[in-house]
C-alpha positions as CSV (number, residue, x, y, z in Angstrom):
1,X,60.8,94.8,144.2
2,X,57.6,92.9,143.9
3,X,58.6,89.6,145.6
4,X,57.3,87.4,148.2
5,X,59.0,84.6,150.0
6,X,56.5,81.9,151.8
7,X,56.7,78.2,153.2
8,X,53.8,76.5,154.9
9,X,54.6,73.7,157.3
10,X,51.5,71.2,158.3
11,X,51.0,67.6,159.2
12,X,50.5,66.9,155.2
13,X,52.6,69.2,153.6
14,X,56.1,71.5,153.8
15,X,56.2,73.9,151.2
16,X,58.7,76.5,150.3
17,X,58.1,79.0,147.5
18,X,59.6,82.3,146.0
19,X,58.1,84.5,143.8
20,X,58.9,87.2,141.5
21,X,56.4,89.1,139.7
22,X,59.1,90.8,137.3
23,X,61.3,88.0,136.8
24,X,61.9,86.1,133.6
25,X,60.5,82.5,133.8
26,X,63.1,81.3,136.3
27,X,63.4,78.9,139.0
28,X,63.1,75.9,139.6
29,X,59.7,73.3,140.3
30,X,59.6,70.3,142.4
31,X,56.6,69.2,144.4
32,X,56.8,65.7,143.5
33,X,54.2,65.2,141.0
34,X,55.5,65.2,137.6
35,X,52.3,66.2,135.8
36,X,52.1,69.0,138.1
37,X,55.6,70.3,137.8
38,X,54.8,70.4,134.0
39,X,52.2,72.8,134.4
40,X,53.9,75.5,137.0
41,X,56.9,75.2,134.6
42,X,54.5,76.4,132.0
43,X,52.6,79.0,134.6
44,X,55.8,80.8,135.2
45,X,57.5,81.1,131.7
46,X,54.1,82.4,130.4
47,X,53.4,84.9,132.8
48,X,57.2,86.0,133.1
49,X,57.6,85.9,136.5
50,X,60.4,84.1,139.0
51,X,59.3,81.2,140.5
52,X,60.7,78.2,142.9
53,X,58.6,75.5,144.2
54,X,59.7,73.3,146.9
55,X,56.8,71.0,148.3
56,X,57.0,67.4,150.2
57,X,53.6,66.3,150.7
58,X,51.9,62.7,151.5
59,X,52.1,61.6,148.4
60,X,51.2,58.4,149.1
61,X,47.7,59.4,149.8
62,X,46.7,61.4,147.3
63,X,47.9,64.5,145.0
64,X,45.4,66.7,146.8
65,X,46.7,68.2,149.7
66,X,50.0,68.9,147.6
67,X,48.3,70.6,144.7
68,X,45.4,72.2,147.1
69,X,48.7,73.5,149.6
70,X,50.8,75.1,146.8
71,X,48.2,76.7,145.2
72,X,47.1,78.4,149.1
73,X,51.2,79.5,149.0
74,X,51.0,80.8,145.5
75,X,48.3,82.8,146.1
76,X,49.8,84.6,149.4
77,X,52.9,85.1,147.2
78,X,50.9,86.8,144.8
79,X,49.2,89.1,147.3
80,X,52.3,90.0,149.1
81,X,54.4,90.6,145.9
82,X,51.1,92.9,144.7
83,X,51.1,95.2,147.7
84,X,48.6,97.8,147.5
85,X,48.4,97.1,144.2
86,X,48.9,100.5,142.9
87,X,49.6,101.1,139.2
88,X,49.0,97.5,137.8
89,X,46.2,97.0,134.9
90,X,44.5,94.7,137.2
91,X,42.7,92.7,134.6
92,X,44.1,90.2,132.0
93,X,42.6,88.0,129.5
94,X,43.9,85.3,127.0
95,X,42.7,82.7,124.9
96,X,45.4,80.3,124.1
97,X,45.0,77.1,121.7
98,X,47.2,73.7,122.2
99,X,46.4,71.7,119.3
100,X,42.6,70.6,119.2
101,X,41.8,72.1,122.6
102,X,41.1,76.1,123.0
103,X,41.3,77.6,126.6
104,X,40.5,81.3,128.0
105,X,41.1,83.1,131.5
106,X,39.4,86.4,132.4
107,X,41.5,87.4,135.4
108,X,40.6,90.5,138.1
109,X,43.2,91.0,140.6
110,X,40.9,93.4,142.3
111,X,40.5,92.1,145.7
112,X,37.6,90.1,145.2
113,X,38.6,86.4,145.5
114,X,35.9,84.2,143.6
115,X,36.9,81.2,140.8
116,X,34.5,80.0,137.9
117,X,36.0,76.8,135.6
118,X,34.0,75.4,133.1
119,X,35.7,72.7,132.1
120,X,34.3,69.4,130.4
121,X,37.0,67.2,131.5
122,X,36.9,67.5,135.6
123,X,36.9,63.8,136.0
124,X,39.7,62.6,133.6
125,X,43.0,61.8,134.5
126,X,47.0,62.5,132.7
127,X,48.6,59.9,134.0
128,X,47.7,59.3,137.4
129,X,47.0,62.9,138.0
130,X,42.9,63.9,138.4
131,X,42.4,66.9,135.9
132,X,39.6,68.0,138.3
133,X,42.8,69.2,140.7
134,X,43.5,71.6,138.3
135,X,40.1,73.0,140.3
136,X,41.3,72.8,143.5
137,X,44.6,74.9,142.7
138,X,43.3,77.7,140.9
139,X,40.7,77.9,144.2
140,X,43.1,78.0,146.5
141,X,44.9,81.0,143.9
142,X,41.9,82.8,143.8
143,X,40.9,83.0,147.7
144,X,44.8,83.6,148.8
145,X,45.4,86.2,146.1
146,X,42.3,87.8,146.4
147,X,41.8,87.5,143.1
148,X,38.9,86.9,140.6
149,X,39.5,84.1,138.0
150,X,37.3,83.0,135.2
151,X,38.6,79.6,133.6
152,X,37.1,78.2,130.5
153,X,37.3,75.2,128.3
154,X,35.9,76.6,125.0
155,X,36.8,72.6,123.4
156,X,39.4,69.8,123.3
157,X,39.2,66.5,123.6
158,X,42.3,65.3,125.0
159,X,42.8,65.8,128.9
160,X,46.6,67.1,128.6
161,X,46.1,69.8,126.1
162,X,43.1,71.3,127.8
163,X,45.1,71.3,131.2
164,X,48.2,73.5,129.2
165,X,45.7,75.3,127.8
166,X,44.0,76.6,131.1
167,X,47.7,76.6,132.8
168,X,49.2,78.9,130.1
169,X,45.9,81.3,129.6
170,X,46.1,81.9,133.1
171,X,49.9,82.8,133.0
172,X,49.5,85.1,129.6
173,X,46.2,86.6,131.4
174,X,48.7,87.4,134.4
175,X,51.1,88.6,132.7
176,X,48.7,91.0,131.5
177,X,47.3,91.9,134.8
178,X,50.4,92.4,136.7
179,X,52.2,94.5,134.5
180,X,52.8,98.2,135.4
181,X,50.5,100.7,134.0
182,X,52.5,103.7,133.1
183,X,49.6,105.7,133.2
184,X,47.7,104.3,136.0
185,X,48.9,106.6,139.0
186,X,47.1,104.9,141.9
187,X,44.8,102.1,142.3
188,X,42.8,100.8,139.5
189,X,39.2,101.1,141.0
190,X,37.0,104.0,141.5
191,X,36.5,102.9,145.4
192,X,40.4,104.4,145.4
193,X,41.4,101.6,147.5
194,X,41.6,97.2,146.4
């Protein structure tokens, strides 16, 4: 079973999560932030995979620590429910419209944690939620999962569609990269180890 259970416990946050990487879109998403609930909704039904969010975080200062901390737990999740890594396809790419706005992620889950986002609209806000968080999750992602993530507004003009746009390219890109290769029989790098 690829699964991973993990909480985090600090002076700003208290998360729980549960992941599985051949689930179905299941679980269920609560971390206090609607906007941001929206978008793991969407994260796990696109990339098929089981996933339940608790988080209570100090909201009343800011959505930062909540999104920064659940993205860190994610990305262990993701590392433990990967294991060695052996017979997965490793990379993933997808390119995924949502009305006017077209988004892409290239996606390496080859060890090497590093994060690129292009994105126009850092500064703009759904609601009261700062798109420019979107940033600091898919960081914390990347470093936790060891994982290399390429993230790019290609256009779009409004702030909600280009945030689904990234959120679900990066789920269909990890579908993609998770999946079992059938004819991969050990790791997928010539070093023969990730």
């Amino acid at each position: 079973m690829r699964t991973a259970k993990i909480s985090r416990d600090t002076k700003e946050t208290k998360i729980a999560l549960e992941l599985n990487l051949d689930g179905s879109g299941e679980g269920e998403i609560s971390t206090g932030i609607g906007f941001f609930d929206h978008m793991l909704e969407l994260l796990k039904k696109h990339a098929l995979i089981d996933l339940t969010v608790k988080a209570d975080g100090d909201l009343n200062v800011d959505y930062h620590h909540t999104v920064e901390d659940v993205g860190l737990v994610l990305g262990k999740a993701l590392n433990e429910a990967l294991g060695d890594r052996k017979g997965i396809v490793r990379y993933g790419f997808a390119s995924i419209p949502m009305d006017e706005a077209l988004c892409e992620t290239s996606l390496d889950l080859g060890g090497r944690p590093f994060l690129v986002m292009q994105c126009a609209m850092k500064h703009m806000f759904v609601k009261d939620f700062e798109v420019k968080l979107v940033e600091e999750f898919f960081r914390a992602v990347s470093v936790e999962s060891r994982s290399n993530i390429h993230l790019r507004q290609i256009y779009g003009d409004e702030a909600h569609h280009v945030c689904e746009g990234l959120f679900k390219s990066f789920a269909r890109a990890l579908r993609q990269a998770k999946a079992v290769d059938p004819n991969e029989k050990g790791v997928p790098s010539s070093k023969g180890v990730i």
